[in-house]
C-alpha positions as CSV (number, residue, x, y, z in Angstrom):
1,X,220.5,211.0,128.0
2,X,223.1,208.2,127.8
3,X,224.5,206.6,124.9
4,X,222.8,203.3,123.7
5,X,226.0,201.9,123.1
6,X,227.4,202.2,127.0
7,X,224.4,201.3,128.4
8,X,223.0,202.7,131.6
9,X,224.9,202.1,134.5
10,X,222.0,202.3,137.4
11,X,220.4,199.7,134.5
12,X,223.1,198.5,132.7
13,X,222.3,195.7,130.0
14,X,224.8,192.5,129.4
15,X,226.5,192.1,126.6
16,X,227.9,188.4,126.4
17,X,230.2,189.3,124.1
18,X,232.2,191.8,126.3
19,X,231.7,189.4,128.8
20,X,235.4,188.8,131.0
21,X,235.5,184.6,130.1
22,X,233.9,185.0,126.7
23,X,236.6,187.6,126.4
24,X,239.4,184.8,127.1
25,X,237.8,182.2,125.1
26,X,239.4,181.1,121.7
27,X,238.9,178.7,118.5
28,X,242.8,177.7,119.2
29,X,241.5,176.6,122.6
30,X,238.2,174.8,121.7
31,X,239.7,173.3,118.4
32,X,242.8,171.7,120.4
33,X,240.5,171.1,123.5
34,X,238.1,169.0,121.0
35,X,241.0,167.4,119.4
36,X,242.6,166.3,122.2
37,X,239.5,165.2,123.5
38,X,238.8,162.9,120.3
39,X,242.1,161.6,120.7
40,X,242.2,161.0,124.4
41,X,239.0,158.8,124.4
42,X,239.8,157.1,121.2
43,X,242.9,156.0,123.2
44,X,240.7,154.7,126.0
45,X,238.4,153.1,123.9
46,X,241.9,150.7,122.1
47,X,243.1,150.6,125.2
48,X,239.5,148.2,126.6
49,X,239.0,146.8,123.4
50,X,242.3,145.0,123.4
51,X,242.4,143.8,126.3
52,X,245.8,143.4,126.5
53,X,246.5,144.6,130.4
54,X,245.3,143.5,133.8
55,X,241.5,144.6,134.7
56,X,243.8,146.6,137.8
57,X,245.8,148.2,135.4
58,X,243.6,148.8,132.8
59,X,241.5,151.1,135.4
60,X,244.1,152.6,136.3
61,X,246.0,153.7,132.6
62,X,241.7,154.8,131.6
63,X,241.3,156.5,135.3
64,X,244.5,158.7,134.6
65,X,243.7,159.5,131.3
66,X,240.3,160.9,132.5
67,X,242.4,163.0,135.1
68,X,244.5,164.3,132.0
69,X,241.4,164.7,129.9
70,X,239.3,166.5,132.4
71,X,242.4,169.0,133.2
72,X,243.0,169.6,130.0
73,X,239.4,170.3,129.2
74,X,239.2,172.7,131.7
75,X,242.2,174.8,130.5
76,X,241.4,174.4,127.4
77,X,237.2,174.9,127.2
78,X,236.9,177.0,130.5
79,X,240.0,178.8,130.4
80,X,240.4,177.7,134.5
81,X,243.5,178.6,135.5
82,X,245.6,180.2,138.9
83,X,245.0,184.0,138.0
84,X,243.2,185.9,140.5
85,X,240.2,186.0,138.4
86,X,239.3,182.4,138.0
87,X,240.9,181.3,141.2
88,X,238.0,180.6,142.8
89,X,236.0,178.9,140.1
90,X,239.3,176.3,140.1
91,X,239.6,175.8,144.0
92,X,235.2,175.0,143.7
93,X,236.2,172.1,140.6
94,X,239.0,170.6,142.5
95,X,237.1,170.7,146.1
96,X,234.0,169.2,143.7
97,X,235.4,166.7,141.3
98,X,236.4,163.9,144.7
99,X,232.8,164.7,145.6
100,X,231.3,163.8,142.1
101,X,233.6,160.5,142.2
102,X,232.7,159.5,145.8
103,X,229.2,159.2,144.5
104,X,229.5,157.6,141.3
105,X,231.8,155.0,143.4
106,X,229.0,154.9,146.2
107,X,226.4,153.9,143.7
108,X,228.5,151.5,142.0
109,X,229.2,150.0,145.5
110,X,225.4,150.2,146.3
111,X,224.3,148.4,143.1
112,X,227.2,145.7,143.6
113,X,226.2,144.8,147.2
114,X,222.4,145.5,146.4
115,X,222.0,141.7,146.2
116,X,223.6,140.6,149.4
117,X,221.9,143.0,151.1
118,X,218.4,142.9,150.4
119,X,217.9,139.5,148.7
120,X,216.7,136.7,150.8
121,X,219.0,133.7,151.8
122,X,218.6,130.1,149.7
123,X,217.1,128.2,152.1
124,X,217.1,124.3,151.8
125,X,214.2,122.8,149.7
126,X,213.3,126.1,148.3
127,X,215.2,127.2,145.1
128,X,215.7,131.0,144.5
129,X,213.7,132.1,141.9
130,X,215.1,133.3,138.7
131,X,216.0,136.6,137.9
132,X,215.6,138.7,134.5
133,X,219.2,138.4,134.1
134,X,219.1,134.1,134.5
């Protein structure tokens, strides 16, 4: 008979705790993670509220600080780094985060031409009738 406490290995039973990235996770992590977090968005949220720099510039200074933020969440939260272990699990985010933003920029580029697309032409004598939004 086997012990209870290694487990069976033709059966063997998991154990979150002793999992290998539970294992790597820590409070300094999550705690400066959240933090930095809090922080980074409170930043974002000034920095449209004031509206003290270009539209252009403004998406650009919020854009990057969502690069920074979602780096820094994954070091910090996942624990994604270059090691052999969690090599692959960063190569998939990278090769998957420019597919997540081509299709929230698709949509928004759907939406915004939605109108000239599949609305019909004013024609003369015949007034477009008004929208929810008029």
């Amino acid at each position: 008979m086997t012990d209870p406490r290694q487990g069976d290995p033709h059966h063997p039973e998991p154990d979150p705790l002793r999992h290998a990235e539970v294992q790597q996770a820590g409070s300094v992590g999550y705690i400066s993670g959240y933090v930095l977090t809090v922080v980074l968005l409170g930043v974002a949220l000034l920095l449209s509220e004031q509206r003290g720099m270009q539209p252009q510039a403004l998406l650009i200074a919020i854009s990057g600080l969502a690069i920074f933020l979602l780096i820094a969440q994954c070091m910090l939260f996942f624990g994604l780094d270059v090691t052999r272990y969690n090599i692959w699990k960063s190569v998939s985010l990278v090769l998957t985060v420019p597919l997540f933003i081509l299709s929230i920029g698709l949509t928004v580029w759907m939406f915004h031409s939605l109108n000239h697309l599949m609305m019909l032409p004013e024609m003369p004598g015949m007034p477009l009738q008004p929208t929810l939004l008029q």
